[in-house]
C-alpha positions in Angstrom: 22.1 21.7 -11.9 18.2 20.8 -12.2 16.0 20.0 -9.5 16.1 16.6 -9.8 20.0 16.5 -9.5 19.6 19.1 -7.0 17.6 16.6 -4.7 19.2 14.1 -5.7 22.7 15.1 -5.0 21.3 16.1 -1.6 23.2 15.3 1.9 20.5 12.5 3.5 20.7 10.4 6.1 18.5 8.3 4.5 15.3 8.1 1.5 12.8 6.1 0.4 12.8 7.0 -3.2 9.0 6.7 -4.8 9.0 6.1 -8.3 5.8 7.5 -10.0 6.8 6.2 -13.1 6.8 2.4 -12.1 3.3 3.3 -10.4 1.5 4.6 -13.1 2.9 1.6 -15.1 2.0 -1.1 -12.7 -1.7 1.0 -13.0 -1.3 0.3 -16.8 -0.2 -3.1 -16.4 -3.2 -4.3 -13.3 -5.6 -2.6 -15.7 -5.2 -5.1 -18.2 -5.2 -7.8 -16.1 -8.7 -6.4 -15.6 -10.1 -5.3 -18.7 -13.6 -5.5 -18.2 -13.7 -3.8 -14.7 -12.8 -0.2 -13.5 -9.6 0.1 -11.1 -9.5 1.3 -7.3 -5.9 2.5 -6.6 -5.8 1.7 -2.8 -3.8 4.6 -1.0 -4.3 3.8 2.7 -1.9 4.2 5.4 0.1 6.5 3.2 0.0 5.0 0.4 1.5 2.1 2.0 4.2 4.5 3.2 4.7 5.5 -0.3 3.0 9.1 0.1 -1.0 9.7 -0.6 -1.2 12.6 -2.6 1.7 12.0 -4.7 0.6 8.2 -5.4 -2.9 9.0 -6.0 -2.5 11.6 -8.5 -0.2 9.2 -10.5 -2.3 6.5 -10.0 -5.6 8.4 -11.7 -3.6 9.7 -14.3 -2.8 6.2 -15.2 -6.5 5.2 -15.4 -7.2 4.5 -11.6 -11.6 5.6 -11.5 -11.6 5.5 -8.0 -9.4 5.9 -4.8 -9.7 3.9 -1.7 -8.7 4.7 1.9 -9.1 2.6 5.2 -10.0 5.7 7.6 -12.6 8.5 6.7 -9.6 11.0 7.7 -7.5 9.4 5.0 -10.6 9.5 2.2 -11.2 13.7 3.6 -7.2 14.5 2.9 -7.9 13.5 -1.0 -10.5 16.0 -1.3 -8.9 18.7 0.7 -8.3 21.6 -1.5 -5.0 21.3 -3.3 -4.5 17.6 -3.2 -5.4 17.5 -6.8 -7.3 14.6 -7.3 -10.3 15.0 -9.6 -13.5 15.8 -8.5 -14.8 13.0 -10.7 -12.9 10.3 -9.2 -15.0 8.5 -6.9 -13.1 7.9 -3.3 -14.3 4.6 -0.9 -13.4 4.8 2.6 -14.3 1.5 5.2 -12.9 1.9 8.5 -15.7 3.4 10.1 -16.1 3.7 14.0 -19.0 5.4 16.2 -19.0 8.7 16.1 -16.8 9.0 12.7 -17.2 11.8 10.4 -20.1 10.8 8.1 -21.3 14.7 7.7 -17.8 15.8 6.6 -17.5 12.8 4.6 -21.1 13.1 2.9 -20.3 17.0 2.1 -17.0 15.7 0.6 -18.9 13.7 -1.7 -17.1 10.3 -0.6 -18.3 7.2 -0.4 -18.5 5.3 2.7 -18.9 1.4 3.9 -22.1 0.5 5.7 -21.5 -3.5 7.3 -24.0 -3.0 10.3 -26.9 -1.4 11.0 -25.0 1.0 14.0 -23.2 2.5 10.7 -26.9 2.5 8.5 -28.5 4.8 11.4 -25.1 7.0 11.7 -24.8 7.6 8.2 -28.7 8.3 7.5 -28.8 10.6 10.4 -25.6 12.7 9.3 -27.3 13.1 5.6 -30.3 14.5 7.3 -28.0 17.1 8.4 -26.4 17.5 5.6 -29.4 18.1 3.5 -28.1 15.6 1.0 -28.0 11.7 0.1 -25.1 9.6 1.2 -23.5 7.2 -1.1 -23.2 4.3 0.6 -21.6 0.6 -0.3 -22.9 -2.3 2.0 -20.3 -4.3 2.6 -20.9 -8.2 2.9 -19.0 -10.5 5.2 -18.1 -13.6 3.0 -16.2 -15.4 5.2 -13.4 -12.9 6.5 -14.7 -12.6 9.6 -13.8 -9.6 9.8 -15.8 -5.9 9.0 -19.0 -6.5 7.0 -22.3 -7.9 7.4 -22.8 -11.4 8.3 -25.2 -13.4 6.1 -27.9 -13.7 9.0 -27.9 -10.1 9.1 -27.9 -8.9 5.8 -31.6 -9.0 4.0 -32.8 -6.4 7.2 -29.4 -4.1 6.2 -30.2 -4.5 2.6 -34.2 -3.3 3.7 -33.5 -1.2 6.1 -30.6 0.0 3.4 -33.6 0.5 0.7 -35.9 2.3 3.2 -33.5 4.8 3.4 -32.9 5.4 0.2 -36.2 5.7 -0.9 -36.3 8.4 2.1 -33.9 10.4 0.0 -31.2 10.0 2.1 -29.1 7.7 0.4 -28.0 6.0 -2.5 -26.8 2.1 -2.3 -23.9 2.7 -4.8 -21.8 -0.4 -4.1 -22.0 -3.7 -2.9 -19.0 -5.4 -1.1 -16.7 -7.8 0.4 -13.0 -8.7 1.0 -11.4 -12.2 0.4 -9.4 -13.9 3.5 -7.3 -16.2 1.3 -6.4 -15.2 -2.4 -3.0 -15.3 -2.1 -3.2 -18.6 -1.2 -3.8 -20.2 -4.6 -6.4 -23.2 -4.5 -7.6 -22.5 -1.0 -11.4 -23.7 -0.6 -12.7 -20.7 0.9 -11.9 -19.2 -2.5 -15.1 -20.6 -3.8 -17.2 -20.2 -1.0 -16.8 -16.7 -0.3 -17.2 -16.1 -4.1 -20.3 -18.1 -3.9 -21.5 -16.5 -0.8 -20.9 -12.9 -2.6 -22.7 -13.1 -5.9 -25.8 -14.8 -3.5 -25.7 -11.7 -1.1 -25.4 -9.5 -4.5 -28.4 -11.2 -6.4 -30.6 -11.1 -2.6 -29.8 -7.2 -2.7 -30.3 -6.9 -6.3 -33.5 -9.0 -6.4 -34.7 -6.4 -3.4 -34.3 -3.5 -5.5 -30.3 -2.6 -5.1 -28.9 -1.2 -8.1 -25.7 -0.6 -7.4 -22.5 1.2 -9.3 -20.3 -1.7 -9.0 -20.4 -4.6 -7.2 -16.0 -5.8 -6.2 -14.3 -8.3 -4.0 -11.1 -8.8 -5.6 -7.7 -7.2 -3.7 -4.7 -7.3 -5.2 -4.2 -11.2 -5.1 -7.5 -11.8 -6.6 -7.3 -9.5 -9.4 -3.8 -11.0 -10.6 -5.0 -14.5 -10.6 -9.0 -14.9 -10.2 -10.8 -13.7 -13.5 -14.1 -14.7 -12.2 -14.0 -11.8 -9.2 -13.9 -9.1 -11.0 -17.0 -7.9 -11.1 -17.4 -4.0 -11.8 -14.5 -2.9 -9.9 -11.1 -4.4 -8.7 -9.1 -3.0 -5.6 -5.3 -2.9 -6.6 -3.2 -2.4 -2.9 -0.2 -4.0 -2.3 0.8 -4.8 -6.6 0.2 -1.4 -6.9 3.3 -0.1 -5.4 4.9 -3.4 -7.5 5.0 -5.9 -4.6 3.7 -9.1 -5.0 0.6 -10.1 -2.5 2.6 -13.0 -1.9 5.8 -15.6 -3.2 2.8 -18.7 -4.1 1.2 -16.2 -6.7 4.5 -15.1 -8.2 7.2 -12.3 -8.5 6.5 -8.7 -9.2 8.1 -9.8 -12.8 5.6 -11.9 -13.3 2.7 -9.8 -13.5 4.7 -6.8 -15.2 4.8 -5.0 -12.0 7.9 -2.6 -11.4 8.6 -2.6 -7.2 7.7 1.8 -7.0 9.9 2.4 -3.4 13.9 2.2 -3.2 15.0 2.5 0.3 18.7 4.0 0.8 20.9 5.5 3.6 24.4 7.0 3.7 27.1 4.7 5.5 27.7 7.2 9.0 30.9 5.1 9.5 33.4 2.9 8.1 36.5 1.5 10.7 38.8 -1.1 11.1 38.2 -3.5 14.0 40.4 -7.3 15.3 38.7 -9.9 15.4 36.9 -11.4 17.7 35.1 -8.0 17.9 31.2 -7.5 19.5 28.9 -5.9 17.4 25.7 -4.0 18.6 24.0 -4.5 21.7 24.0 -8.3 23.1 26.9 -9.0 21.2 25.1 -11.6 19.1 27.7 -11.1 16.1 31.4 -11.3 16.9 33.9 -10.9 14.0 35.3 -13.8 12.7 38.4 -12.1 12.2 39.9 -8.4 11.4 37.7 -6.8 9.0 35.9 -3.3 8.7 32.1 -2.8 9.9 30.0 -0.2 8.4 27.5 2.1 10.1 23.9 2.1 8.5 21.7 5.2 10.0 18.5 3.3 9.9 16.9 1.7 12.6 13.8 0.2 14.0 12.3 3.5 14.5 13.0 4.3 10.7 10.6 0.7 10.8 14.0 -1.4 9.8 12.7 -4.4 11.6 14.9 -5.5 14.5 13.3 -9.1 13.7 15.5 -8.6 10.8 18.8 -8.9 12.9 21.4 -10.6 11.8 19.8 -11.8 8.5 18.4 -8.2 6.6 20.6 -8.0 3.7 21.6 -4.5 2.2 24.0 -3.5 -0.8 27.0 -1.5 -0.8 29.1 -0.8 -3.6 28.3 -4.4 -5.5 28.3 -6.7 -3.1 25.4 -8.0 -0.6 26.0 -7.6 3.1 24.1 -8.5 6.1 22.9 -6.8 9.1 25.6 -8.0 11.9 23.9 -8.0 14.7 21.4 -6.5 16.6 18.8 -3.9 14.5 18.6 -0.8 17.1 16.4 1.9 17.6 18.4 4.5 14.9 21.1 2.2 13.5 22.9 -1.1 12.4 26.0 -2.0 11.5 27.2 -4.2 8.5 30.5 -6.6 7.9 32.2 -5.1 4.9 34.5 -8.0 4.7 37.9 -5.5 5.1 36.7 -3.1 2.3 37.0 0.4 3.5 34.4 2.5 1.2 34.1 6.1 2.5 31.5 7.2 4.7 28.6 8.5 2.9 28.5 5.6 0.2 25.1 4.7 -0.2 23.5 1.4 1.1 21.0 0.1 -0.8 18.2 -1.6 1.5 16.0 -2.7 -1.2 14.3 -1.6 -4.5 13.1 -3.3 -7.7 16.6 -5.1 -8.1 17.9 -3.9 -11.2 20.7 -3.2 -9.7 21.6 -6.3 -7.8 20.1 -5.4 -4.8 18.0 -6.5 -2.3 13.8 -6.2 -3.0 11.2 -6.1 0.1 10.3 -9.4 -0.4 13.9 -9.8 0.6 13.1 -8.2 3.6 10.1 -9.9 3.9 11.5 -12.9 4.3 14.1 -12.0 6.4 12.0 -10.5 9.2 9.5 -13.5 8.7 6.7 -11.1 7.8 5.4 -10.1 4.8 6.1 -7.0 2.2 3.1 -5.2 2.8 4.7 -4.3 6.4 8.0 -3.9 5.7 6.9 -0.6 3.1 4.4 0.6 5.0 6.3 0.7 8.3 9.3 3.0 7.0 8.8 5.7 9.6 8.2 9.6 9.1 11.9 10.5 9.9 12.6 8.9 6.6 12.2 11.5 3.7 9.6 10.5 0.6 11.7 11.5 -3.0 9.3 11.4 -5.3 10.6 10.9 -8.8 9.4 11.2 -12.0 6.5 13.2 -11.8 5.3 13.9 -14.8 4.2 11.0 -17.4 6.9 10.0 -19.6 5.5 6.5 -20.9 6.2 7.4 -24.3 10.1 9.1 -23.6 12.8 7.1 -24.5 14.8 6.9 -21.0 11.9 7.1 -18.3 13.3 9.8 -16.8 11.5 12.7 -15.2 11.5 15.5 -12.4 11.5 15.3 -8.7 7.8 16.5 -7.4 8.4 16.6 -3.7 10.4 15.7 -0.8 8.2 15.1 2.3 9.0 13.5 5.6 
């Protein structure tokens, strides 16, 4: 037995298999939606609960130039030593707060997200200490609302930016902003924060900013806006083979392979009459004698209890629903009178190819969306990562296990 049957034969409660095959090939695939602009692979929050290291090594091997992270702790952990990411593959990271890590971050040769002047002061203060420049992207509020610099604000950033840098102390190597509606095809502020961008870009530009790369387009944007592309396009959510959202299209659609398959062992199979309560508030009563299957997943394994009564799961073949209340460690499905063994495997979701449910099934029915439902599978849930090493050109895509982290 190998190591990959080894792990895979393994007595689990549960795993969220990662496929690093379908992620480098969604890398392949977002690239050439993007031809004339470099990739960020996007491994925040765990790689959207996929696992950081893992994902991010895949993703450069498949042509991803840069990284990107929300929190300076996440951006740090990619060039810890031993995480095996490439020194020459430029890491972003945005979430700043006061009193963040800008020294540890400038000595780690990241770069960081300037939207204020708060951040400008921090940042040029900690590469004073550091004895070297900071690289530093200023990012531009569009029309988010959100992080950034608001148009009012931005030529004395972009000055006070320049000053800086001609002190030494940093070097302007981005210039930024984030969309608030691109999965929502046609919606007017489309335009306008594109507009808005390139006229914050040429201001900077016309001031003496010569930026690296100059990006605005997430996931949504670079699947179906050709005109944001810019230098640099920020692949998130599609690269983990999700689709930003149902109005832009499937996975399918885009050659994107869904990377995570989520799967526990059934605890329990029993009979029962009907008329039967199932889970806590009785909110499902069996319609008649029939068996009911124990799933070991619950909402602290981030199975969303909104998803009561309607999350669907697969088990040997067929479709079955959550019956019931979702509790903290456990559900329980209707198998109908069928009496499969305990430890058959139900099949939460994964790319489908198998009949069974996808997280946009899940999506829709927790009435959220599938960027939540990965990135919420908790830490008692163990990562599988399959299909380490690069086997585009093999015949059968098959490959061995790297890790199994929790």
């Amino acid at each position: 037995m190998n190591e990959t049957d080894a792990v895979r034969s393994a007595t689990l409660r549960a795993r969220a298999e990662i496929d690093l095959a379908a992620l480098r090939a969604n890398v392949r695939s977002l690239r050439a939606h993007a031809p004339g602009a470099a990739l960020m692979a996007v491994v925040k929050a765990d790689a959207y609960g996929h696992g950081a290291l893992a994902c991010a090594r895949a993703a450069v091997e498949a042509g991803a130039s840069w990284l990107g992270t929300a929190t300076p702790q996440e951006a740090l952990a990619l060039r810890a030593p031993g995480a095996g990411v490439p020194a020459g593959v430029r890491v972003l990271c945005w979430l700043w707060t006061p009193g963040g890590p800008w020294r540890e971050a400038i000595e780690a040769d990241l770069d960081v997200s300037v939207g204020g002047m708060w951040a400008l002061e921090e940042v040029t203060a900690a590469a004073r200490l550091a004895g070297r420049p900071a690289r530093v992207h200023l990012k531009a509020d569009t029309g988010l609302g959100r992080g950034g610099c608001a148009p009012g604000d931005w030529a004395g950033l972009v000055a006070a930016a320049l000053a800086a840098e001609a002190d030494g102390l940093l070097r302007v190597t981005g210039l930024w902003s984030h969309f608030a509606c691109a999965d929502e095809p046609g919606h007017p502020s489309i335009d306008a924060q594109l507009t808005r961008f390139r006229e914050m870009v040429a201001h900077a530009e016309q001031q003496g900013v010569a930026p690296e790369v100059r990006h605005i387009a997430n996931s949504p944007a670079l699947l179906t806006l050709p005109d944001s592309h810019f230098d640099l396009v920020r692949a998130g959510i599609a690269l983990y083979g999700v689709s930003p959202s149902p109005e832009i299209g499937t996975p399918a659609d885009f050659g994107l392979r869904q990377v995570m398959t989520l799967t526990a062992s059934l605890a329990l199979v029993k009979n029962v009459p009907g008329g039967h309560g199932v889970s806590y508030g009785h909110h499902y009563v069996t319609p008649g004698a029939t068996t009911l299957g124990l799933v070991p997943l619950g909402y602290a394994d981030g199975i969303p209890r909104h998803a009561s009564s309607t999350g669907p799961v697969l088990v040997e073949g067929k479709w079955r629903t959550a019956a019931g209340r979702i509790a903290m460690d456990q559900f329980v499905v209707d198998l109908g009178g069928e009496e499969p063994p305990p430890g058959t495997e139900a099949v939460l979701f994964g790319p489908g190819d198998r009949g069974e449910p996808t997280v946009e099934d899940w999506a829709q029915a927790a009435g959220t969306i599938g960027y939540e439902i990965v990135t919420r599978i908790g830490t008692r849930v163990p990562r599988v990562h399959v299909n380490a090493a690069d086997t585009a050109g093999t015949a059968d895509g098959t490959g061995d296990v790297s890790d199994v982290t929790k």
